[in-house]
C-alpha positions as CSV (number, residue, x, y, z in Angstrom):
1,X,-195.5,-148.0,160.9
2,X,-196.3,-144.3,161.9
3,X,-197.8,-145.3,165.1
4,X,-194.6,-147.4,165.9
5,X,-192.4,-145.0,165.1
6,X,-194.1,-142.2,166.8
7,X,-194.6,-144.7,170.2
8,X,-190.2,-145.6,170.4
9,X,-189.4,-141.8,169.8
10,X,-191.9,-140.9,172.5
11,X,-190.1,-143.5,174.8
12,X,-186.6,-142.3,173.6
13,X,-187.7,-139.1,175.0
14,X,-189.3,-140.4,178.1
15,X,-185.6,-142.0,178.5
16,X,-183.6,-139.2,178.2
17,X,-185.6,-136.6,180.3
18,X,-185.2,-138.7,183.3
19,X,-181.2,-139.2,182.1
20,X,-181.1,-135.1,182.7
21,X,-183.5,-135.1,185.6
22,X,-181.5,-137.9,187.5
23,X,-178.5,-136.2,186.9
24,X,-179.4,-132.6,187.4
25,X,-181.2,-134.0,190.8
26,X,-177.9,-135.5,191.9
27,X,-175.3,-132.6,190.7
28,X,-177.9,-130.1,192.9
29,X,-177.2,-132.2,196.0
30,X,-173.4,-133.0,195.6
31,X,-171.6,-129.9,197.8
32,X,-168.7,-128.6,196.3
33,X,-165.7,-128.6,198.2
34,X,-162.7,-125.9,197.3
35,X,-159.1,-126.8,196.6
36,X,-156.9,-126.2,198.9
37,X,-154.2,-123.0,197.6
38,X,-151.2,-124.1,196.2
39,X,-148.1,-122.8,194.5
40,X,-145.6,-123.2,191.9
41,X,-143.4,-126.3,192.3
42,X,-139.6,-125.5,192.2
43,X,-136.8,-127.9,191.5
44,X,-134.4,-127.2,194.0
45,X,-131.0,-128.4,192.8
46,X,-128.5,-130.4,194.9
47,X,-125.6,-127.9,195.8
48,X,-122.4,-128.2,194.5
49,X,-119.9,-125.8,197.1
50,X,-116.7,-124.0,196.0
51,X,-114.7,-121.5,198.1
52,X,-114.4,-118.2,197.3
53,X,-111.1,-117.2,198.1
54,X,-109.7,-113.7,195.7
55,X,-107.2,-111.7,196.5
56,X,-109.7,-108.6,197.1
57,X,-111.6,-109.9,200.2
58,X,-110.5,-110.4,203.5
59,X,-112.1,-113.7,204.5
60,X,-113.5,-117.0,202.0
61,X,-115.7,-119.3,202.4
62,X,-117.6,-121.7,200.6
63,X,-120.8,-121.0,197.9
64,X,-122.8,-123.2,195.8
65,X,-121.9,-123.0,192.2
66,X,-125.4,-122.1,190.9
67,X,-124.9,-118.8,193.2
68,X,-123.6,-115.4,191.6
69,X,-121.3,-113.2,193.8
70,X,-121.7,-109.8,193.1
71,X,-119.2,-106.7,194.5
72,X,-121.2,-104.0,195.6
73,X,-118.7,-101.6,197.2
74,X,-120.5,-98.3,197.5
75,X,-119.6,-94.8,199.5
76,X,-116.8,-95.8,200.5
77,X,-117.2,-99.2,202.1
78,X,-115.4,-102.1,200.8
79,X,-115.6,-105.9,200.4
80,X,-119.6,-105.4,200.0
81,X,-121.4,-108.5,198.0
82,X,-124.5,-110.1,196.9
83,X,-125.0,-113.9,196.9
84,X,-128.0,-113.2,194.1
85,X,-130.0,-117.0,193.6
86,X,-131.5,-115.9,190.5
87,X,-133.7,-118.7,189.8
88,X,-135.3,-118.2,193.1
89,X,-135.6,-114.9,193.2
90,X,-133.7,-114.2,196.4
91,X,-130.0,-112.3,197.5
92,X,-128.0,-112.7,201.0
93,X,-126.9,-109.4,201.2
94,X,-123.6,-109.3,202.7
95,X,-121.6,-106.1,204.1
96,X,-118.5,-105.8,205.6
97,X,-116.6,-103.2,208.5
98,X,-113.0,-103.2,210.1
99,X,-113.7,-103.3,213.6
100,X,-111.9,-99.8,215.0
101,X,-112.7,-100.3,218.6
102,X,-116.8,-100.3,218.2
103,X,-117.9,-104.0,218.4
104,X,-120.2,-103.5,220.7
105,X,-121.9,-100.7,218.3
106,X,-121.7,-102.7,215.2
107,X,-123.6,-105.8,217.4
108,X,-125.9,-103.5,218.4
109,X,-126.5,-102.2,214.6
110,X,-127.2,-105.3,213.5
111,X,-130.0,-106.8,216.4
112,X,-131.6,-103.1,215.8
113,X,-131.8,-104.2,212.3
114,X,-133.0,-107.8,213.3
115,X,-135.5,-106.7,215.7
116,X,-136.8,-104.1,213.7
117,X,-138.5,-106.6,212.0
118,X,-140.7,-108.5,215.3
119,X,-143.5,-106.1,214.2
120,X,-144.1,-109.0,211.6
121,X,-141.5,-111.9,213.0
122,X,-144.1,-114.7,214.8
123,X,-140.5,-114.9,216.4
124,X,-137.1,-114.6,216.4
125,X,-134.2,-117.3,217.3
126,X,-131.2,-116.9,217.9
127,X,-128.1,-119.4,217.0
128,X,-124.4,-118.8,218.1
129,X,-122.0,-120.5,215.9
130,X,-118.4,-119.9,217.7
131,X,-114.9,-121.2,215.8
132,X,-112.3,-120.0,218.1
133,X,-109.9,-122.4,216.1
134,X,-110.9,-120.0,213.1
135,X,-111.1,-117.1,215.1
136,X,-114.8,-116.7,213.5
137,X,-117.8,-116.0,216.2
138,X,-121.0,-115.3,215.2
139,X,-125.3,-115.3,215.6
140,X,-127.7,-116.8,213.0
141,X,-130.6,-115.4,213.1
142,X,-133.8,-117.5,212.0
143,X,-137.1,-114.8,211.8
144,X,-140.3,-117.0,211.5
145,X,-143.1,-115.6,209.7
146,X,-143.9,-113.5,206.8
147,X,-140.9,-110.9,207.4
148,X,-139.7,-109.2,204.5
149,X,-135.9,-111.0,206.0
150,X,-135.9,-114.4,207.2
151,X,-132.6,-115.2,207.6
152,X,-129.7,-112.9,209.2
153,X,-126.1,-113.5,210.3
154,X,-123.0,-112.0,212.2
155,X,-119.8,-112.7,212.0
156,X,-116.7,-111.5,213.6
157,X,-113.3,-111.8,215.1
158,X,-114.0,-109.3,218.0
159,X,-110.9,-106.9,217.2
160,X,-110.6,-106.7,213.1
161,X,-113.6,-107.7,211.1
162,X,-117.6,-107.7,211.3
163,X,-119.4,-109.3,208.5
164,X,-123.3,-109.2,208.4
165,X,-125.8,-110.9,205.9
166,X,-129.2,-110.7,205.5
167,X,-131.7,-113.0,202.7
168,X,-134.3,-111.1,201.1
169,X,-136.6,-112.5,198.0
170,X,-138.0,-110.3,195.3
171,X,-141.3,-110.8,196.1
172,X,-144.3,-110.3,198.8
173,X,-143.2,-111.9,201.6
174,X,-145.5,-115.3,202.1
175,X,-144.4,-117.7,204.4
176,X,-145.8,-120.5,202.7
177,X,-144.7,-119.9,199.8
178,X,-141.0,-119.3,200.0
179,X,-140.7,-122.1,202.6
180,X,-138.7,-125.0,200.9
181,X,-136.5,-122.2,198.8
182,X,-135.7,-120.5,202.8
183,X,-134.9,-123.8,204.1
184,X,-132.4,-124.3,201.0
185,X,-130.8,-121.2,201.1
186,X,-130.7,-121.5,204.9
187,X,-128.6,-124.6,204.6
188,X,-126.2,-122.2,202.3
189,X,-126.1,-119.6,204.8
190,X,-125.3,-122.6,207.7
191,X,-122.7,-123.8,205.5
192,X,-120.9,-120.2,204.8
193,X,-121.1,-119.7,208.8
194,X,-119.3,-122.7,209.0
195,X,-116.7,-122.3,206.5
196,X,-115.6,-118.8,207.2
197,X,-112.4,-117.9,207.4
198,X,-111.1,-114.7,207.8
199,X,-107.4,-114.1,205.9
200,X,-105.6,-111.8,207.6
């Protein structure tokens, strides 16, 4: 009975050391291969717009509801805001001058600003949006790459009023990374361009 038992527990362990040989033997040979990077997933809600139209500002236009509009009129200057998307971490911010003869200065202010940043742009494009129904002419400005501002606008009626926006995220610039939230606040930015309307 001894003999017996001794003879299966010398096969049970015959068994399982080729079990973890086989195995080890096949895990040494299998090459690993590395997950591609990926990042956090982020439920982009369908925009509802509403035009924002008070009695302070020269000029509405229209703004998703999920958007906060924040005055920021400092030194001086008037009918400054924020468009602050705090769920993605991003504000346009917008700025605003009476034109007093210097058009061409203020156009030239702003594509300094643009251009200042093809140090990092892979490229810059250049979109004119022109309403002369509205009175409203303007550039979009699409920056590709990791720039710390991928998005910039102009807007104007040539003798009155300049407008200028630019998106920047709280974060690191990383192309990859911000891509579907720049596309959706892009479309935003398209659909204030198009909606502008200046007041007086």
């Amino acid at each position: 009975m001894k003999h017996e038992i001794a003879r299966m527990l010398n096969h049970l362990f015959k068994f399982l050391l080729t079990v973890f040989s086989t195995s080890a033997f096949i895990s040494c040979n299998q090459t690993s291969v590395p997950r591609p990077y990926g990042y956090f997933r982020v439920d982009l809600p369908k925009p509802v717009y509403r035009t924002v139209d008070t009695l302070k500002m020269p000029f509405r236009f229209d703004l998703p509801q999920n958007v906060q509009l924040i005055n920021r009129d400092t030194k001086g200057e008037k009918y400054w805001i924020d468009l602050n998307y705090p769920k993605l971490n991003a504000s346009v911010y917008c700025s605003y001058k009476p034109v007093k003869g210097n058009l061409i200065e203020l156009l030239e202010d702003t594509r300094k600003i643009v251009y200042k940043h093809s140090i990092r742009a892979d490229g810059i494009v250049e979109r004119v949006f022109d309403h002369p129904e509205k009175n409203v002419h303007g550039i979009l400005y699409d920056l590709k790459g990791n720039t710390a501002s991928s998005v910039q606008f102009v807007l104007t009626d040539s003798t009155h009023h300049f407008f200028r926006g630019a998106l920047y995220f709280d974060n690191v610039p990383n192309k990859d990374s911000i891509a579907p939230m720049l596309e959706y606040i892009r479309e935003d930015v398209i659909r204030l361009i198009e909606s502008f309307e200046w007041k007086k």
